[in-house]
N, C-alpha and C positions, 0 to 999 in steps of 0.2 A: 517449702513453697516455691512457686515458678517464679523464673525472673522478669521482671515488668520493665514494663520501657514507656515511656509518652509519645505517642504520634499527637500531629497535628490534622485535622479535620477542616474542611469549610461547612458553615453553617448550612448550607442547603445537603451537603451528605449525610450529616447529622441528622437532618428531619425526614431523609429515604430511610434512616437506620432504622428513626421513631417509626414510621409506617410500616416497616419489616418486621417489628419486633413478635415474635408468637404470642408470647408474654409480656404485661407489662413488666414482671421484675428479672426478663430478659435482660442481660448483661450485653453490649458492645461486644466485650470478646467472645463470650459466648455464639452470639450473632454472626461474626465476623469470622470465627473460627466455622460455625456450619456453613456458610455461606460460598468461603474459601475449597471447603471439602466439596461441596456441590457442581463446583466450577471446576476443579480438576476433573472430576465423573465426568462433566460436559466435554472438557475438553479432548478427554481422550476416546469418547463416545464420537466426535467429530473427524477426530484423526482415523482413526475406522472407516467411517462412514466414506471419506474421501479414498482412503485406501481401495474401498471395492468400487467406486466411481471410477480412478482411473483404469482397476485391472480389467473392467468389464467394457469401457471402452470401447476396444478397438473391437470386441462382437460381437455390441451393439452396431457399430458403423457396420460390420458385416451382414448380419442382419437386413437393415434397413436401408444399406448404399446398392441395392441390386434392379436388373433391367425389370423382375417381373412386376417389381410393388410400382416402377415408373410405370408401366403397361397397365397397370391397374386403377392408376391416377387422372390417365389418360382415356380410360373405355368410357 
């Protein structure tokens, strides 16, 4: 068997658990363990996401920093 440990909780995280739960005989750790997995996925879907934000940048700025599209704003 896996080794347990006690955390402590506040009562109002407890009652987002209860609202989370798929199932009523959903487990805490159960919950907690998908939840955690899901959050990494996020996060690293994130890190990506800003990854091609920055590289694409500068052209972008190229792009849209030129005299014609000003001349076009202007007609």
């Amino acid at each position: 068997m896996a080794e347990l440990t006690t955390i402590q909780l506040r009562k109002d995280v407890i009652e987002k658990l209860k609202k989370a739960k798929e199932y009523s005989r959903q487990t805490y750790n159960e919950l907690i363990d998908k939840m955690s997995s899901f959050y990494i996925i996020i996060k690293k879907k994130n890190t990506y996401d800003e990854f091609l934000h920055k590289i694409q940048q500068p052209k972008m700025k190229e792009l849209w920093d030129n005299k014609e599209d000003e001349e076009w704003e202007n007609a």
